[in-house]
C-alpha positions as CSV (number, residue, x, y, z in Angstrom):
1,X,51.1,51.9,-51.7
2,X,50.3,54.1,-48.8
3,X,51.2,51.4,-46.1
4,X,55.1,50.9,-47.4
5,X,58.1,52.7,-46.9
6,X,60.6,53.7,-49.3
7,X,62.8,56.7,-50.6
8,X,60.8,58.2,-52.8
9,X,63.8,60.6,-54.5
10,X,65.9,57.4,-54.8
11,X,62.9,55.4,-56.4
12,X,62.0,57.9,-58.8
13,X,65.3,58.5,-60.4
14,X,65.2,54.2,-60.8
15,X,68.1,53.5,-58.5
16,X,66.9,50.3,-56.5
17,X,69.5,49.7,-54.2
18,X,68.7,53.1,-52.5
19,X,65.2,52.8,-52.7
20,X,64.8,50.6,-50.1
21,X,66.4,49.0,-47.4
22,X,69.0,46.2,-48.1
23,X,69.9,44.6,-45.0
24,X,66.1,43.6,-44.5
25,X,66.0,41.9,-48.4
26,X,69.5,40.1,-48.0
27,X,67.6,38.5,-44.3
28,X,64.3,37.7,-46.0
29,X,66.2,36.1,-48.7
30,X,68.9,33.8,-46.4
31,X,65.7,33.0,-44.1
32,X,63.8,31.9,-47.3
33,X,66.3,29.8,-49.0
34,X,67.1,27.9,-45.4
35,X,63.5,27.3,-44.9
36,X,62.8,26.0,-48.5
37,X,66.1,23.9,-48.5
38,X,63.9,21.7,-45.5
39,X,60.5,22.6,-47.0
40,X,61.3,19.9,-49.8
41,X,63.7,18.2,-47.8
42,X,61.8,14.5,-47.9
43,X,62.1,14.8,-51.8
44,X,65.9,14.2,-52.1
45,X,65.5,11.5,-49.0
46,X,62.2,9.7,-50.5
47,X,64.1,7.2,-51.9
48,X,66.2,6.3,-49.3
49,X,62.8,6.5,-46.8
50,X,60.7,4.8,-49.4
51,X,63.2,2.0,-49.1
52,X,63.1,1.6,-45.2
53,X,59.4,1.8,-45.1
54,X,58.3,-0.1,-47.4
55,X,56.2,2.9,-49.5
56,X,54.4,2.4,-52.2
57,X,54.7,4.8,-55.2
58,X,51.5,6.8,-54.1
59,X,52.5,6.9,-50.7
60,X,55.9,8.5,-51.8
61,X,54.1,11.1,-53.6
62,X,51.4,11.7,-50.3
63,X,54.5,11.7,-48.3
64,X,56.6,14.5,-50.6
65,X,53.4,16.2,-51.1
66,X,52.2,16.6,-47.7
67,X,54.7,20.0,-46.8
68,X,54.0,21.4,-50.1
69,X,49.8,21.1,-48.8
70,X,50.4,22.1,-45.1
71,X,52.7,24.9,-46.4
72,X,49.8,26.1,-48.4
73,X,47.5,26.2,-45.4
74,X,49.8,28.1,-42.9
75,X,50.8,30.3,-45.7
76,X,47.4,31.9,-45.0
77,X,48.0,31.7,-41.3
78,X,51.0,33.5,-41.8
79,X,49.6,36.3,-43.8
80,X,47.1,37.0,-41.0
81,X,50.0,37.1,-38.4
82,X,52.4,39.4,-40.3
83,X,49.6,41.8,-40.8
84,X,49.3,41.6,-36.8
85,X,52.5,41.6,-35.3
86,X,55.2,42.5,-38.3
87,X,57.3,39.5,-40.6
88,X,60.0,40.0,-38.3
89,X,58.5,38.4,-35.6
90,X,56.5,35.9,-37.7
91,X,59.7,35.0,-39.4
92,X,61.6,34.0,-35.6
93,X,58.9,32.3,-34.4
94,X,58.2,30.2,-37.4
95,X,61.6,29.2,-37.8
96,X,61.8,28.2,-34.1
97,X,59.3,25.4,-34.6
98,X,60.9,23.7,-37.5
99,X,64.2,23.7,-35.9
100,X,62.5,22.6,-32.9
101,X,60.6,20.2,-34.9
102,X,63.2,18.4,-37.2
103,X,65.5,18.3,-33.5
104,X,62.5,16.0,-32.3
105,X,62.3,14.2,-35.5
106,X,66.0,12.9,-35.2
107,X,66.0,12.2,-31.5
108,X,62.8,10.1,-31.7
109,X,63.4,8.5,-34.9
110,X,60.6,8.4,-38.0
111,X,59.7,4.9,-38.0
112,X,56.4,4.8,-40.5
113,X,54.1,6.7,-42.9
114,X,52.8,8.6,-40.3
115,X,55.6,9.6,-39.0
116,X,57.0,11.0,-42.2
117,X,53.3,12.8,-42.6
118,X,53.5,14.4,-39.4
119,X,57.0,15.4,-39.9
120,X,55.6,17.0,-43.3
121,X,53.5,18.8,-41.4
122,X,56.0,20.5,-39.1
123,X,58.1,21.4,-42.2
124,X,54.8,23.3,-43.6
125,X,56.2,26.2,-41.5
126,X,59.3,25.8,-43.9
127,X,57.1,26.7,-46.6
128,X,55.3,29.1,-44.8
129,X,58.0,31.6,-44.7
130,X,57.0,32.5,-48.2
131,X,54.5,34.5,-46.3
132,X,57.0,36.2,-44.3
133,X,59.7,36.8,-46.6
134,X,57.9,38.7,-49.3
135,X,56.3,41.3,-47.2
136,X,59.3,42.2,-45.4
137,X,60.9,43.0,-48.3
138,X,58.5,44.2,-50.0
139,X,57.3,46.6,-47.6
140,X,60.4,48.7,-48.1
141,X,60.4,49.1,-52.0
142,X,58.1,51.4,-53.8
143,X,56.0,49.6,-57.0
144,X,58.3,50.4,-59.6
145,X,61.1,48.3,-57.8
146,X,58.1,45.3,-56.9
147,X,59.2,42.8,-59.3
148,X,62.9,43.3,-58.5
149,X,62.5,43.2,-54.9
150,X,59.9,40.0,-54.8
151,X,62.2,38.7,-57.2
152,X,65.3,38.9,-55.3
153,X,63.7,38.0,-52.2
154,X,61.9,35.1,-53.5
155,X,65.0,33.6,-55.4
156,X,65.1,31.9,-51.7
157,X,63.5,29.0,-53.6
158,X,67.0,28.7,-54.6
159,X,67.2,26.4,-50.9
160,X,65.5,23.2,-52.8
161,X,68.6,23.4,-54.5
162,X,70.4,22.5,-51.7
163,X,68.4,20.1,-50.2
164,X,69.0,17.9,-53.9
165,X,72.7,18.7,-54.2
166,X,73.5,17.9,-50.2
167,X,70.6,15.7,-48.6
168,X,71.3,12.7,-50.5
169,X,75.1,12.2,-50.0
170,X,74.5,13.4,-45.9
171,X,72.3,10.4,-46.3
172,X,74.3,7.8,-47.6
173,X,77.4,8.5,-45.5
174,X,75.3,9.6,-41.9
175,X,71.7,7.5,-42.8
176,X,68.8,9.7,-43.3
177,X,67.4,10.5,-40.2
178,X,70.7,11.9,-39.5
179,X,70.0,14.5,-42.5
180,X,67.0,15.6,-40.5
181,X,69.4,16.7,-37.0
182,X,72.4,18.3,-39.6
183,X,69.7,20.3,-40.4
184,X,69.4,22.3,-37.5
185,X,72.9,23.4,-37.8
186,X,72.4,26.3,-40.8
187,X,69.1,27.2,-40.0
188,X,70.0,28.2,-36.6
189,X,73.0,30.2,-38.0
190,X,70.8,32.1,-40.3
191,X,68.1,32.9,-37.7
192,X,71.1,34.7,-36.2
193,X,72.1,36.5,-39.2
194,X,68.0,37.8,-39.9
195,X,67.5,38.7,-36.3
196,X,70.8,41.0,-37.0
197,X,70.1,42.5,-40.2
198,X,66.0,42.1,-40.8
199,X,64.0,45.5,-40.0
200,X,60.2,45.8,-40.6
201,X,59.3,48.6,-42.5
202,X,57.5,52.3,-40.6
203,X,53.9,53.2,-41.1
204,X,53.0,48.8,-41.2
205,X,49.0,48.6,-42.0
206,X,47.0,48.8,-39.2
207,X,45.4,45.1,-37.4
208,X,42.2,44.5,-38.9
209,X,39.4,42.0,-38.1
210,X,39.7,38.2,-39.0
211,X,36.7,39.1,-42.1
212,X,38.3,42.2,-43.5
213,X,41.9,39.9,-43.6
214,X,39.6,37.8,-46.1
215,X,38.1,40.4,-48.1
216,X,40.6,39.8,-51.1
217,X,38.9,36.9,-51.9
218,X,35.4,38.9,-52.5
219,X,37.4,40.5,-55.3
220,X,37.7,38.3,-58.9
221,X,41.2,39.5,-59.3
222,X,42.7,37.5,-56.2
223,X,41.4,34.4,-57.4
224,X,42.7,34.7,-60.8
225,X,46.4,36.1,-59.7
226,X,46.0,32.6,-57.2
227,X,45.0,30.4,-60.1
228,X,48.5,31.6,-61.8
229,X,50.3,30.8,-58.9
230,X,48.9,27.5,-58.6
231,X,50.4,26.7,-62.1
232,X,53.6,28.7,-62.0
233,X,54.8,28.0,-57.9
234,X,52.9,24.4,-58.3
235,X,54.3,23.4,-61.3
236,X,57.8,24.5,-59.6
237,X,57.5,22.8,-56.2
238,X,56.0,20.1,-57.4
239,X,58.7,19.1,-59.6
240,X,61.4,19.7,-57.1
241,X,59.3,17.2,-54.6
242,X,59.4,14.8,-57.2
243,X,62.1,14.9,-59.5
244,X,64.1,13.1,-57.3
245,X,61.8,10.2,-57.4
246,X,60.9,10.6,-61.3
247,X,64.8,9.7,-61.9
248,X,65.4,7.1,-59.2
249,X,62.0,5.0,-60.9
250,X,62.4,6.1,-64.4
251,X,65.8,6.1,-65.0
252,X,67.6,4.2,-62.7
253,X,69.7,6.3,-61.3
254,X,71.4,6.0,-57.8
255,X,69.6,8.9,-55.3
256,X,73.0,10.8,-55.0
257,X,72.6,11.4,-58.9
258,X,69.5,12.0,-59.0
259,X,70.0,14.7,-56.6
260,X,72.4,16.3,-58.7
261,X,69.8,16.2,-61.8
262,X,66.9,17.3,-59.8
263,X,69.4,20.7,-58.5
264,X,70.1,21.5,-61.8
265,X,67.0,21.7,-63.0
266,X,65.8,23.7,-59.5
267,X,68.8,25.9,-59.7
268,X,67.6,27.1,-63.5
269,X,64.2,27.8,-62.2
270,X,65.4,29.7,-59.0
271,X,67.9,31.4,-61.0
272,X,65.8,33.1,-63.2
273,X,62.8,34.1,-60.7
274,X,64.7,37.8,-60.2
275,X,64.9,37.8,-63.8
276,X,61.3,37.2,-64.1
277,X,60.9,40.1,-61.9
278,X,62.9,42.5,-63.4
279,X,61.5,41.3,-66.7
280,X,57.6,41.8,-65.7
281,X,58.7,45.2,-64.6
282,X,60.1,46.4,-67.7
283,X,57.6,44.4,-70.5
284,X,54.7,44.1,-67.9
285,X,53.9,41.5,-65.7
286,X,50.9,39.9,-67.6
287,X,53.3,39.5,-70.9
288,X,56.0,37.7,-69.1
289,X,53.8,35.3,-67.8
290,X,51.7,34.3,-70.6
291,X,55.6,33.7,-72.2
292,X,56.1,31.5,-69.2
293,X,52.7,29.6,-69.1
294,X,53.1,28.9,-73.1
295,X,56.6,27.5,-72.6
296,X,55.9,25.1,-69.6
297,X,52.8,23.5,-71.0
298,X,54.7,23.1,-73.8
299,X,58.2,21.7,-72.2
300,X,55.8,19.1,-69.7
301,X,54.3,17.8,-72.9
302,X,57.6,16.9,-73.6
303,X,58.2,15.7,-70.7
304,X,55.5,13.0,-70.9
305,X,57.2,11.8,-73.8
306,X,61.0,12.0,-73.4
307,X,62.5,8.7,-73.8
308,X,66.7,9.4,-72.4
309,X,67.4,10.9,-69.3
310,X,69.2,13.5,-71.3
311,X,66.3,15.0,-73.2
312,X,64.2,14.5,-70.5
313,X,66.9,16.7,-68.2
314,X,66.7,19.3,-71.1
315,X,63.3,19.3,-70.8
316,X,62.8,19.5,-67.1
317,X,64.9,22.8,-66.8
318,X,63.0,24.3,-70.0
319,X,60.2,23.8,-67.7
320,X,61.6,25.2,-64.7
321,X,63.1,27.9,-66.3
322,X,59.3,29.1,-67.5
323,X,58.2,28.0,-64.4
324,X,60.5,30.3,-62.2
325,X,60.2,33.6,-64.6
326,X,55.9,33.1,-64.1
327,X,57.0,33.2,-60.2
328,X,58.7,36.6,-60.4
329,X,55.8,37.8,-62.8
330,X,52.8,37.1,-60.4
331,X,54.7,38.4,-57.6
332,X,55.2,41.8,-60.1
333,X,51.0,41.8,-60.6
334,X,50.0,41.1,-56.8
335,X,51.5,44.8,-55.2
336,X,50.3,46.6,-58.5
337,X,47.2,45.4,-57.4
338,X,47.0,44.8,-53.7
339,X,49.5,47.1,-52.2
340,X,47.3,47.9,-49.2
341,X,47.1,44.1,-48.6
342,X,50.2,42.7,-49.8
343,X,50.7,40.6,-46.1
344,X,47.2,38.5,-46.5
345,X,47.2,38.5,-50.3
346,X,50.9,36.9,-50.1
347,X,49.9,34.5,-48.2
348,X,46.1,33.7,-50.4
349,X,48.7,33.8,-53.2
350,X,51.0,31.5,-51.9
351,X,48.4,29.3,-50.5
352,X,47.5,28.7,-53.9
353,X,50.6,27.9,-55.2
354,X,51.3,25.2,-52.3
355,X,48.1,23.3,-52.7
356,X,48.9,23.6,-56.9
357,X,52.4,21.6,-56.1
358,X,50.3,19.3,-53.6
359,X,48.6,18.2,-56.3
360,X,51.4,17.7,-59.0
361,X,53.5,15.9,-56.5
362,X,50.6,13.6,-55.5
363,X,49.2,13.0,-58.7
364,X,53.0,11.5,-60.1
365,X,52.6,9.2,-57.5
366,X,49.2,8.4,-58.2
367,X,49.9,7.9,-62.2
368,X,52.6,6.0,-61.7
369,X,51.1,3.2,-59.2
370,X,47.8,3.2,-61.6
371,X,49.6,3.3,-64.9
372,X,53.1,2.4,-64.2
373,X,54.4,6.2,-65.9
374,X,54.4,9.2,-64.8
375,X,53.3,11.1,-67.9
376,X,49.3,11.0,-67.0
377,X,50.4,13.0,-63.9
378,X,52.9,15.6,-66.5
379,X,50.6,15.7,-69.4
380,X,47.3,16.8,-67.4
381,X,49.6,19.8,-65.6
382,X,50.7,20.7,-69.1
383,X,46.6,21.1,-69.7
384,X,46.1,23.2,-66.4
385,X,48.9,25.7,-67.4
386,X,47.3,26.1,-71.2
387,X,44.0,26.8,-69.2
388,X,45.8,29.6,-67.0
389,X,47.2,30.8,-69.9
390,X,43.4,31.0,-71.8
391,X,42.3,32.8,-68.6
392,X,44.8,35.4,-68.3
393,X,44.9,35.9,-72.3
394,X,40.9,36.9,-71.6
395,X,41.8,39.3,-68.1
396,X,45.1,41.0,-68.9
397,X,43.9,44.0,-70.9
398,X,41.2,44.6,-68.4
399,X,44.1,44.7,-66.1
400,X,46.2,46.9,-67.8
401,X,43.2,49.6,-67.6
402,X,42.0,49.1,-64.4
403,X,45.4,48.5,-62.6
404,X,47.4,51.3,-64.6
405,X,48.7,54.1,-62.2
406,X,49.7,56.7,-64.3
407,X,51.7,54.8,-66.7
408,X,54.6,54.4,-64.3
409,X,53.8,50.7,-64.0
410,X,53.5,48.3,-66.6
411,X,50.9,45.3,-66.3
């Protein structure tokens, strides 16, 4: 990992904390966790939005779906411009124009489809920062300490939580559009705190051209550590986008409530993303995710069939909880494997897993307005994670030969 910094005395001897540098992974995770808290931010209001607009149940999904997709597209964006001018200044800028862009929301008022589309949009650079987070931090650790720093950092997810437990009671007493301005408030306190604390790591890669950015994707690995993603991150976004929905239509449930149930079942998967990590580090980051591949198929089967809210509950944080340890176990694979791009291949990587929860969240909608159930939409994910796990099953050992650096790692 020639392109990172770290103490290499302090890494060796396994202590983390002094292996790297702190400050910088306690800003990348606040700015992560503020800008996921409004990435999903229409999921928790989609009801209440739905309702004004008059939405249909596929336009609900499109409309929850669409800053999961754009996120996915300026995820790659974002890769290119850490690589060029540090996650640091990535990070400021990016956060600028959502703040900036859910300001202009409230002021002018969201008054239609399109509106909510385009404000999806602007909230793509919420889920962007996953681009921008993960380097920073990850910069500074050295590749035994990869899956605990990703982890840590990327427990950030941990802001969809929010949005469920918070958006939906702003709404009721304030209106929802009001929920967009309030906003502003803690993401502007946080940008303060990461200008303070965040530090980009010495010796950053060097620019390169716009091709050699790309040249990941020449290599078979990057698409198979994406087509994880798509399944693990997918399967975990999706569901936060659309929980709140599933237990409005399904069970009745007032949209305060099924805030509440949608948090607890996203605060189980963010919860246990770190763990993932630290897991992947010490058993190997191919074993803990075909553990966590296995066990979400298996739980969204379920799912498709769960008859009480309670079991279906149950169910959704089995899922989420597989879900979030296959997070931290990608994120331990991709620096074993791409130290020397970790800015681009973070953002190919989380590309991937934005368009995967694009097309969960869209696809509920889709099910339920063709079939009147969501389960189509649950039980064909359940498929696409048994396939990832076939098509890791057939890669890992090649992996663990290829990949293996001594024996210090484990794959």
């Amino acid at each position: 990992m020639a392109t990172a910094y770290w103490d290499r005395t302090a890494g060796k001897t396994g202590d983390f904390w002094r292996s790297g540098h702190t400050p910088t992974l306690v800003a990348a995770f606040l700015y992560f966790d503020l800008a996921f808290m409004v990435w999903v931010l229409l999921g928790p209001l989609a009801p209440e939005i739905a309702l004004t607009l008059g939405l249909t149940p596929a336009e609900k999904g499109l409309m929850v779906a669409t800053p999961t997709l754009a996120g996915a597209v300026l995820r790659v964006v974002n890769g290119l411009v850490v690589d060029r001018i540090g996650p640091k200044r990535a990070g400021a800028i990016s956060q600028m124009i959502v703040i900036a862009g859910l300001a202009s929301a409230w002021l002018l008022g969201v008054n239609s489809l399109a509106g909510t589309l385009a404000l999806g949009v602007i909230l793509g650079f919420a889920g962007a920062s996953f681009a921008i987070a993960l380097p920073l931090a990850s910069r500074w650790y050295p590749p035994e300490h990869q899956g605990k720093a990703m982890g840590l950092a990327g427990m950030g997810n941990s802001g969809t939580v929010l949005a469920a437990l918070f958006a939906p009671a702003l709404a009721k007493a304030f209106g929802w559009n009001a929920v967009l301005g309030l906003a502003c408030l803690p993401l502007t306190a946080v940008l303060m705190v990461y200008m303070a604390l965040a530090k980009d790591a010495p010796n950053p890669p060097a620019p390169r051209s716009f091709a050699a950015y790309l040249s990941p994707l020449r290599q078979r690995d990057a698409w198979s550590l994406m087509g994880f993603y798509a399944v693990t991150f997918g399967g975990f976004v999706g569901l936060a986008a659309s929980l709140p929905i599933y237990f409005t239509d399904r069970f009745g449930l007032s949209t305060v409530a099924a805030g509440y149930a949608t948090a607890l079942c996203v605060f189980a998967g963010s919860l246990v993303r770190p763990i993932g990590g630290a897991l992947a580090d010490r058993i190997g980051g191919s074993s803990a995710l075909s553990a966590a591949l296995a066990l979400a198929a298996l739980a969204l089967v379920g799912v498709s069939a769960a008859g009480t809210m309670v079991g279906a509950l149950a169910l959704f944080a089995l899922a989420m909880l597989a879900l979030g340890v296959g997070n931290g176990a990608v994120f331990q694979l991709v620096p074993q494997r791409f130290a020397a791009e970790i800015g681009v291949m973070t953002g190919l990587v989380g590309m991937a897993g934005g368009v995967g929860g694009f097309y969960l969240a869209s696809s509920l909608g889709v099910a339920k307005q063709w079939t009147g159930s969501f389960a189509p939409g649950f039980l064909v994910f359940a498929a696409l994670a048994g396939l990832a796990l076939l098509g890791l099953t057939l890669v890992k050992a090649d992996w663990r030969r290829r990949w293996s650096a001594g024996g210090d790692v484990r794959i």
